[in-house]
C-alpha positions as CSV (number, residue, x, y, z in Angstrom):
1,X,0.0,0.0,0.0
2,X,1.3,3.2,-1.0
3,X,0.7,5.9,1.8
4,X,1.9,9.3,3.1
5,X,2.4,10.4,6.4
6,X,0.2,13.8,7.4
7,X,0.5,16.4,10.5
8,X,-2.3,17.6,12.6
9,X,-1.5,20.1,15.7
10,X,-4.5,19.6,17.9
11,X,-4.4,21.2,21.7
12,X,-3.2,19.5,24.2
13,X,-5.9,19.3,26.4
14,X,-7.8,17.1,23.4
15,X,-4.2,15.0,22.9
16,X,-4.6,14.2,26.8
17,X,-8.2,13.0,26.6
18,X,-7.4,11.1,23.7
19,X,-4.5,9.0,25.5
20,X,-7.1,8.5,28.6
21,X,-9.3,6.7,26.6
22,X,-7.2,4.4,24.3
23,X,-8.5,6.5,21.1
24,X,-6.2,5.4,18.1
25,X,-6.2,8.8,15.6
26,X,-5.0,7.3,12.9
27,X,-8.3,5.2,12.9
28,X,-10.3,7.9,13.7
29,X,-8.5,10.3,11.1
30,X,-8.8,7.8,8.3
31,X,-12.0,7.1,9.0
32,X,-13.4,10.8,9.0
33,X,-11.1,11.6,5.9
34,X,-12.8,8.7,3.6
35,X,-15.8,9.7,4.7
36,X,-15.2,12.9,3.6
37,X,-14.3,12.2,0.1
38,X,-17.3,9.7,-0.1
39,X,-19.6,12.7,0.8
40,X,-17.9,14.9,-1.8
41,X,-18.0,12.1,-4.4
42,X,-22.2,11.8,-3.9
43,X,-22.4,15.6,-3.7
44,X,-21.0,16.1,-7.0
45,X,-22.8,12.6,-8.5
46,X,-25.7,14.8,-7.6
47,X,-24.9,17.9,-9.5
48,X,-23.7,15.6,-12.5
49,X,-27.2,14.3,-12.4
50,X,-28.9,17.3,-12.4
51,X,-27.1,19.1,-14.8
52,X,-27.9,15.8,-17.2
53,X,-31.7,15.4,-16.0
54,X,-31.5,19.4,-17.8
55,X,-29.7,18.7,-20.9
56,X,-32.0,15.5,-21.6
57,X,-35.1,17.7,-20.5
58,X,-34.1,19.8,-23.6
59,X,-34.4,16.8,-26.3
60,X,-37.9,16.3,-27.7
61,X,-39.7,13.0,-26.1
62,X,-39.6,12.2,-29.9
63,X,-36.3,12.0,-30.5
64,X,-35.5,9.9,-27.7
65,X,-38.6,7.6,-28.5
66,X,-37.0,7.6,-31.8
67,X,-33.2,6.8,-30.8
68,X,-34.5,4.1,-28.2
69,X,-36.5,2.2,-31.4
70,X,-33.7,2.2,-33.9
71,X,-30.8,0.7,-31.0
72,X,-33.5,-2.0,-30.7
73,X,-33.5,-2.5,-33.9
74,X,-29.4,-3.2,-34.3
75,X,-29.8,-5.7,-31.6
């Protein structure tokens, strides 16, 4: 696995509580981090949607009826 190292200053008081109760950051901080991306990824999946539910609202119901009909056809 390829992997890089990162820095996060945090205060001291949290560092402390974090010791006390056995909290392993580098689980934590994965976690929260590819969760992070996951959320991004479905946020823009959404927008990609939307801005393609717009362009194919613009095509006439007949030309997709039509396009639909003709791939059948090269089956």
């Amino acid at each position: 696995m390829n992997s890089v190292t990162i820095t996060v200053r945090i205060p001291r008081k949290l560092k402390q509580e974090l010791s006390k109760y056995g909290i392993k950051v580098s689980s934590v901080v994965r976690r929260a981090l590819e969760e992070e991306v996951r959320r991004r990824k479905i946020i823009e999946l959404r927008r990609a949607a939307r801005e393609l539910g717009e362009l194919f609202s613009k095509i006439p119901e007949e030309e997709i009826v039509r396009s639909i009909r003709k791939m059948r056809e090269l089956r």
